[in-house]
ZAKOL-728756 format. One record per atom (N, C-alpha, C): x, y, z. Coordinates in steps of 0.02 Angstrom, whole numbers, plus 50000, padded with zeros to 5 digits. Layout:
// ZAKOL-728756
XYZ;...
***
This chain:
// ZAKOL-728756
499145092049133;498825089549194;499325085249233;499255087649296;499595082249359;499615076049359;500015072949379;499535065249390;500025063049450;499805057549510;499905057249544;500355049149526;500285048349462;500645042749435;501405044649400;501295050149390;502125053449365;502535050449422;503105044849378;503425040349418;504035042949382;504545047349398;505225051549366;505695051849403;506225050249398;506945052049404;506825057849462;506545065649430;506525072249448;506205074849493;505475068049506;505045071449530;505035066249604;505495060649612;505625057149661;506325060849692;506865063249659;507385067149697;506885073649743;506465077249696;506135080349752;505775078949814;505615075649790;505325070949850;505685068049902;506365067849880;506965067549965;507035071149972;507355075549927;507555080949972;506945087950002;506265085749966;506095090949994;505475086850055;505465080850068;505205080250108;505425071950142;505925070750165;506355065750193;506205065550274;506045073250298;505925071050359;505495077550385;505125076850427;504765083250460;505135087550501;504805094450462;505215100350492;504775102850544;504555099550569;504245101550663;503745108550635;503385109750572;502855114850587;502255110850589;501925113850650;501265112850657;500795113750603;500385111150603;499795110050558;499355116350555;499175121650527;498765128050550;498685129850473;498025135650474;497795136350425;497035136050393;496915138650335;496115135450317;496285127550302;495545123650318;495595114050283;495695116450218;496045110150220;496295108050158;496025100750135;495645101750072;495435091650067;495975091550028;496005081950046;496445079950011;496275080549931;496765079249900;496875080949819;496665073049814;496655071249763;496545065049714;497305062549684;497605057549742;498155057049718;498485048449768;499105045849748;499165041949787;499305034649717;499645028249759;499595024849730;499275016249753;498685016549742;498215010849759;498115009949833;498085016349866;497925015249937;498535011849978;499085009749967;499725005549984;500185014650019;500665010350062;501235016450077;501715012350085;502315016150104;502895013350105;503115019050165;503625012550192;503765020050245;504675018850226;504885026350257;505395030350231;506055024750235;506475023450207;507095020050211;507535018650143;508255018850179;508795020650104;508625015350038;507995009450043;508005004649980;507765008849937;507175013549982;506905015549920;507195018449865;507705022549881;507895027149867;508795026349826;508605018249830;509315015049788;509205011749720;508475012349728;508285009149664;508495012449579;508725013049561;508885017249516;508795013149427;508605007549435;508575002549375;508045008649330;508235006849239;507725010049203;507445001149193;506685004049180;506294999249148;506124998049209;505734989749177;505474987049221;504694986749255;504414981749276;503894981949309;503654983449389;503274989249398;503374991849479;502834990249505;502934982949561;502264978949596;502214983049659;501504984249675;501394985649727;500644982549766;500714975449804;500354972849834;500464967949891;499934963249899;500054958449974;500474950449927;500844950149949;501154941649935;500464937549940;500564934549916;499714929849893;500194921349922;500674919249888;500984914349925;501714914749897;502054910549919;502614907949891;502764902649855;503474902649815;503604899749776;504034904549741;504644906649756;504744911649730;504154916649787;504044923349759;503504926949791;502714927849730;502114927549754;501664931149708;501394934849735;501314940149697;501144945649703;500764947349659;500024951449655;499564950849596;499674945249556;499584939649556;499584934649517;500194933049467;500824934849495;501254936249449;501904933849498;501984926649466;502744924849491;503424929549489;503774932649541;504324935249534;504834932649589;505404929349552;506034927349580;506364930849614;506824929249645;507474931949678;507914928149704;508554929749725;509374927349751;509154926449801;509234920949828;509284919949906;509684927649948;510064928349919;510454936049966;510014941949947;509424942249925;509064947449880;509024953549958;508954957949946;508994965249976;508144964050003;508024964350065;507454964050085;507364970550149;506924975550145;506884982250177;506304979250196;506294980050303;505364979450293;505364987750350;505134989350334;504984995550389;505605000050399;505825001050337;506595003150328;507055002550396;507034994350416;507494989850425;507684984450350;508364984850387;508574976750330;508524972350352;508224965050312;508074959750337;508224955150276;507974950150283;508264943450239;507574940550212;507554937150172;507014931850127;506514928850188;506744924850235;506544924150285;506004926950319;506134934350314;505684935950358;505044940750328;504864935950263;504414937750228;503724933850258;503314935950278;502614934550275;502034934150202;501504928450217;501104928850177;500444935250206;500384940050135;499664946250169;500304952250165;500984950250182;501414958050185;501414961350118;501244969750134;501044974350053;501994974250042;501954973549978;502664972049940;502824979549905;503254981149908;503594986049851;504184984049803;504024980449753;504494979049713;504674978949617;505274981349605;505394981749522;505614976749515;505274970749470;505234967849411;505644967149360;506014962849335;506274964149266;506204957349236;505844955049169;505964950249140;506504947049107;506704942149109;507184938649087;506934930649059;506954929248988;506754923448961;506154921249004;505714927348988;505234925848993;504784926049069;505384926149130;505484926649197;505474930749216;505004934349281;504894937949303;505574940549379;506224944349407;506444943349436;506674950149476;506834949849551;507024957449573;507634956249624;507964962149641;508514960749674;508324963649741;507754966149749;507574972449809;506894969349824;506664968949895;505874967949904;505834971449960;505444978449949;505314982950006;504584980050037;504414979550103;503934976750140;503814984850172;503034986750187;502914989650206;502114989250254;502084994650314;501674992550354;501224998550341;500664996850348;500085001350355;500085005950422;500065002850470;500285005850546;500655001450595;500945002850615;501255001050672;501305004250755;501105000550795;500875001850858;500614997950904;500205000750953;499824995150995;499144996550990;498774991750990;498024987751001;497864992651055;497204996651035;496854999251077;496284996851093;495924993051045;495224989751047;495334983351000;495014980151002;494944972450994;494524969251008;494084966650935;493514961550925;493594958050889;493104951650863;493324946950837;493644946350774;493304953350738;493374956350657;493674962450656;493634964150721;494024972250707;494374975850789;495004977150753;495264982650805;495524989850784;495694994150820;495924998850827;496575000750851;497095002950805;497785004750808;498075011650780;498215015950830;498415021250830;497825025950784;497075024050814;496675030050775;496495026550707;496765022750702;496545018750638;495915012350633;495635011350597;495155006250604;495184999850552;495474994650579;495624990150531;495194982250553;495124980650484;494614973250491;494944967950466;494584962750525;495364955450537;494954952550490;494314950750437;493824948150417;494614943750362;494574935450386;494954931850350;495644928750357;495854933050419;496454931550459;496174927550520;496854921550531;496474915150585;496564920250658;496334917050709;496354921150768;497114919150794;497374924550857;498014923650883;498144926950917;498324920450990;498264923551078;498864927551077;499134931551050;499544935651051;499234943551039;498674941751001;498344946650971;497924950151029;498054956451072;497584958251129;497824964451147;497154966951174;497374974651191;497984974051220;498584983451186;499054983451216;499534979851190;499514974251142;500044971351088;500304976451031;500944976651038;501194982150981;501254979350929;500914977050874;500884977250789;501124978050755;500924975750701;501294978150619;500714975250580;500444980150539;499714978650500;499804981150450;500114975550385;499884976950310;499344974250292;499014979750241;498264976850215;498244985750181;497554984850135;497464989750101;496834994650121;496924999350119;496485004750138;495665004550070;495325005150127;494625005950068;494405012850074;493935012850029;493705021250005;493725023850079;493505022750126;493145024750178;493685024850234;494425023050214;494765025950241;495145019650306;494445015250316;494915008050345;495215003950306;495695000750385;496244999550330;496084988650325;495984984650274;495784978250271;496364974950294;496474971650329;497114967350361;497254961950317;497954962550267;498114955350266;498594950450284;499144955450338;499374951250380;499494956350459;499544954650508;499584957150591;500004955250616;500674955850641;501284953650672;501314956450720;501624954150781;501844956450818;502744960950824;502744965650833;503234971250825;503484972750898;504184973250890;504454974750965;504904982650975;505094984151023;505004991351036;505234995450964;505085003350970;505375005650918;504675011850882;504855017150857;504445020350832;503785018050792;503205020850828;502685021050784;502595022750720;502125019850681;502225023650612;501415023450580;501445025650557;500525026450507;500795029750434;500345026050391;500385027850324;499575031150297;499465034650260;498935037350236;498705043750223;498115046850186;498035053550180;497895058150238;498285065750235;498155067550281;497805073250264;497425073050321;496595077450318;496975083850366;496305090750364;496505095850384;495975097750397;495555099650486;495045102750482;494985110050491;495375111250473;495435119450478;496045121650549;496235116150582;496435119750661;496955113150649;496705104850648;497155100650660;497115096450590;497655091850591;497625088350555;497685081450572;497545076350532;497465068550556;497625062950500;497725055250507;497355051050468;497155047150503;496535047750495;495985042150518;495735048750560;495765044150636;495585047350689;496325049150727;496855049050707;497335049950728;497615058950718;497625061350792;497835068750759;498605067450759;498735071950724;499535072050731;499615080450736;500475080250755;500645086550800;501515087450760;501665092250741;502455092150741;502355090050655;501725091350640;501725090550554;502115092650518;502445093150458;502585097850408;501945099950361;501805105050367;501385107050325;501025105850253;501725105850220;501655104450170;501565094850150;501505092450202;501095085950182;500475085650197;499995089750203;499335091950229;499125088050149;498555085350147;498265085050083;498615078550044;499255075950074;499515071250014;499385063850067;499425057750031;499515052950070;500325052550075;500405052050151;501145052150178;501225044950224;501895045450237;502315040950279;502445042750335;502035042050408;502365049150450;502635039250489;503155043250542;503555040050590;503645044950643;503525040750715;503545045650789;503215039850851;502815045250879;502545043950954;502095045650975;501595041651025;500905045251048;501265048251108;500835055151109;500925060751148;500185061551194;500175065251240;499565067751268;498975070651214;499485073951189;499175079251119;499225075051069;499235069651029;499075067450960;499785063050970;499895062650889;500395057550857;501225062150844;501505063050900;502185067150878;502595067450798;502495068850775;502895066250708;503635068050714;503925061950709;504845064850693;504965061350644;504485060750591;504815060350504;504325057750458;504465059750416;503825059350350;504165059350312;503915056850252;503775060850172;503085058650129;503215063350089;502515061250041;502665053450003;502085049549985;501975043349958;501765043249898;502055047249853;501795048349777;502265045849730;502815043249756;503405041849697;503845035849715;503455028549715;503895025549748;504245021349735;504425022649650;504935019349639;505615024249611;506065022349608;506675026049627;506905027649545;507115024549495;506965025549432;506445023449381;506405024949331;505955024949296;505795017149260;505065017049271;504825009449263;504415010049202;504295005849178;503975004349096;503125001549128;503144999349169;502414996249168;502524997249259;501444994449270;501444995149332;500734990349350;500884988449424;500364982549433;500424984449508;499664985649534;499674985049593;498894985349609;498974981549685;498164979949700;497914986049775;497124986949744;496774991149775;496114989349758;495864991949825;495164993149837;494644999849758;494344996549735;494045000449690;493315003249705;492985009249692;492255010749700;492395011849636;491465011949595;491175015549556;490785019749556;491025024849540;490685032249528;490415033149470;490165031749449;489715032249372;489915029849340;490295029849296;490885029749251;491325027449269;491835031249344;492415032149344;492435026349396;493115024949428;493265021349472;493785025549530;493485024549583;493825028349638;494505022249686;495125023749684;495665018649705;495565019249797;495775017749824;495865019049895;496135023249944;496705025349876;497035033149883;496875037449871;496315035849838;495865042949796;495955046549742;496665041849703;496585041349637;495945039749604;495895043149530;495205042349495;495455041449424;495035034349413;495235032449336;494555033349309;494515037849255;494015041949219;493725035149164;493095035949154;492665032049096;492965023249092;493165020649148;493025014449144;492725009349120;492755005949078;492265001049075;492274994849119;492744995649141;492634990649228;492374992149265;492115000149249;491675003549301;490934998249314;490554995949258;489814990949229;489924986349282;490734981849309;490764975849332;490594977549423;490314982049457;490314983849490;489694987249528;489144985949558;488634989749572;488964998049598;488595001449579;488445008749594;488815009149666;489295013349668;489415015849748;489595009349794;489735004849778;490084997249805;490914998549794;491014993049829;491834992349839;492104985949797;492774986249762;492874978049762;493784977749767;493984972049769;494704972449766;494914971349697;495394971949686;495754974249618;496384972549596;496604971349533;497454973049517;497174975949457;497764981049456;497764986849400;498374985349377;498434984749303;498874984349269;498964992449241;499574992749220;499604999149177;500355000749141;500305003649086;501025005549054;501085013049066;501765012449064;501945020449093;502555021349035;502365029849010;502855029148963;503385031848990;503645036648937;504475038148948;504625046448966;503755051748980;503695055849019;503415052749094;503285047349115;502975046749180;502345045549174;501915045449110;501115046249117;501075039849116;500485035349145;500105031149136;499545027649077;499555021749058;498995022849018;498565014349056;498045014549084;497855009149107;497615003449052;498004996949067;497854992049010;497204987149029;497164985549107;496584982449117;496724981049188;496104977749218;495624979249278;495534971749301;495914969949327;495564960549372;495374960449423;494514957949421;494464960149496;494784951249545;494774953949589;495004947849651;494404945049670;494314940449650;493774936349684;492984940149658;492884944349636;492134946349603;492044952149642;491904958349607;491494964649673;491214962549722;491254964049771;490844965949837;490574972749867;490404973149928;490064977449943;490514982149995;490374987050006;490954991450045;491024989250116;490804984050132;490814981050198;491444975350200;491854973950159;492234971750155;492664968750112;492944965050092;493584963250044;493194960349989;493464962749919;492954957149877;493204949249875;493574947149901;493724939649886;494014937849954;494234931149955;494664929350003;495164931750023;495334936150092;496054940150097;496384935750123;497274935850095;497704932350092;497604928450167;498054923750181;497944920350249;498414924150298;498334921950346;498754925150408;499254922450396;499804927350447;500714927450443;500804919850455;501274918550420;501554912150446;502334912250457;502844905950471;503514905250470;503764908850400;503994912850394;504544914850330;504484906450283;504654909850198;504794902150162;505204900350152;505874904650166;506604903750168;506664904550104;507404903450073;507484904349982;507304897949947;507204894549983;507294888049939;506454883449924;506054890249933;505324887449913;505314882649836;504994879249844;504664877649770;504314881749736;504474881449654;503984882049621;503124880949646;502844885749656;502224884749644;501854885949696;502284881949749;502094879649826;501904884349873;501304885649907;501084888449948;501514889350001;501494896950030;502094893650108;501774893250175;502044892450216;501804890350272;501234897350306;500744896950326;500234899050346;500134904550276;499804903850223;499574904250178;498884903650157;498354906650140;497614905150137;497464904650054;496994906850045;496724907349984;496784913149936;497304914249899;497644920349858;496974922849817;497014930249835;496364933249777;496424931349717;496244928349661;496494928349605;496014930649572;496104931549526;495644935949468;495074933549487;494224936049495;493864933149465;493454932149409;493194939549375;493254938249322;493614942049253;494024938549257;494624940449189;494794948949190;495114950649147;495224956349144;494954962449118;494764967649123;494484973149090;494694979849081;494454983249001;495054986249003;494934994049043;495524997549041;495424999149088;495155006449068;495125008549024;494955016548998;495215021048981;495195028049003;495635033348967;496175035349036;496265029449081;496755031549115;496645037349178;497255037649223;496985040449291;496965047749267;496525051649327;496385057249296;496355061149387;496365066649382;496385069749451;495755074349449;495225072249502;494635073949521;494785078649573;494465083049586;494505087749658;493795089849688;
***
């Protein structure tokens, strides 16, 4: 069986070279649903860090900075060099220009006991301009995302071009946990892409100049609004995003329960849960998923923390991180919150385990 967690050497080289950038075919054909695949509703968009990572071992985080001090990320202090390699939107950037709420892509390695990385890829959910705008929710590039927890900001108004990390829920919006303002430069959207038989989309966004063969996967597209949809001039699929092979894995997502099972945001499905119980029927909650990955790529899930206690599919289960603030520079404290920082999800109650591991539903 497949898994959309096979994290390999083999199966990430394919993944450049066979899908690094869009080959301008249109989208055509019978629909296609998406497959059951993805990792915690998070993307990354395309740039050379990813793809330098080459460390074995290690722990592969994928979530929102909760605060500083060092960085946390799922509840889990990880260090770095003031000169540390920082990719946000495959640009290079510096320590600095880290926000609290930005989704993180980063490997881990312990040392006496210390959690530490040399690379911190930042990635955006979409990038673009404000088409609609209310107090809790706007609309960016076809997308539907909710401010529920971020402070307000007169910058923030129709026609402001963006940068919106936050995590996607079952239903396909995306929860904001931080909103920047972004200056000229290609659009970008991350997420699954749908197929109704004629066009294809994510969200409400059609896109045009597809590659085909990302129909069905959650992708990275990069381009332009056109008369006709979302131009695409580059993609790849979002299934492999760390560069060598990692020993363990931690990253936060939106969870449903399906009977048993637990549905991720990507539409990964972790089979016979017993974290599934902590959760009313068909509700939403936020999450960190722990998991070990062995030395073929498979997964085995170790346990389940929810953030702040289940909630309901109407919004975040706990407090979402606070709005962007000043960068914390390298020389944060231990411990210390950084500047515009809110209330970090932290567990609420304890951990659970997590079951027989992800499984691919169709």
């Amino acid at each position: 069986m497949s898994s959309a967690w096979n994290i390999n050497r083999r199966r990430l080289l394919g993944l450049i070279g066979g899908a690094a950038a869009s080959s301008a075919v249109p989208a055509a054909g019978a629909s296609k649903k998406p497959r059951d695949r993805g990792i915690g509703g998070t993307g990354f968009a395309p740039g050379p860090a990813e793809e330098q990572d080459r460390g074995i071992g290690g722990t592969g985080f994928v979530g929102a900075i909760q605060r500083f001090g060092s960085i946390i990320v799922n509840d889990s202090r990880i260090g770095y060099r003031q000169d540390v390699n920082v990719d946000i939107d495959g640009a290079a950037r510096t320590a600095r220009d880290l926000r609290i709420g930005q989704i993180v892509r980063a490997v881990a390695h312990s040392r006496e006991g210390a959690l530490s990385t040399h690379r911190i890829a930042i990635v955006s959910e979409v990038v673009g301009r404000i088409d609609n705008l209310s107090d809790e929710t706007m609309d960016v590039l076809g997308q539907s995302i909710i401010l529920a927890g971020l402070e307000p900001a007169p910058w923030r108004r129709k026609g402001a071009r963006v940068a919106v990390s936050g995590l996607r829920r079952i239903d396909g919006a995306i929860v904001a946990s931080a909103v920047e303002l972004r200056g000229d430069g290609l659009d970008q959207v991350v997420g699954e892409i749908e197929n109704d038989g004629g066009s294809s989309f994510i969200g409400d966004l059609k896109l045009v100049d597809l590659d085909a063969g990302l129909i069905g996967k959650r992708a990275a597209l990069v381009g332009h609004r056109a008369k006709d949809g979302f131009r695409v001039i580059g993609g790849r699929a979002d299934d492999a995003p760390f560069g060598g092979r990692i020993d363990r894995l931690s990253l936060e997502s939106f969870v449903r329960r399906v009977g048993a099972d637990l549905r991720l945001g990507s539409g990964l499905l972790i089979h016979d849960s017993p974290a599934a119980s902590q959760i009313p029927e068909n509700e939403e909650a936020r999450a960190f998923v722990d998991a070990v990955v062995d030395s073929d790529g498979q997964t085995r899930i170790e346990a389940i923390r929810f953030a702040g206690g289940p909630a309901g599919a109407s919004g975040p289960a706990g407090p979402a991180p606070g709005a962007p603030g000043p960068g914390p520079g390298p020389g944060s404290g231990p411990g210390g919150a950084g500047p515009g920082s809110g209330s970090p999800g932290g567990p609420g109650s304890g951990a659970a385990g997590g079951g027989h591991g992800p499984g691919m539903g169709h």
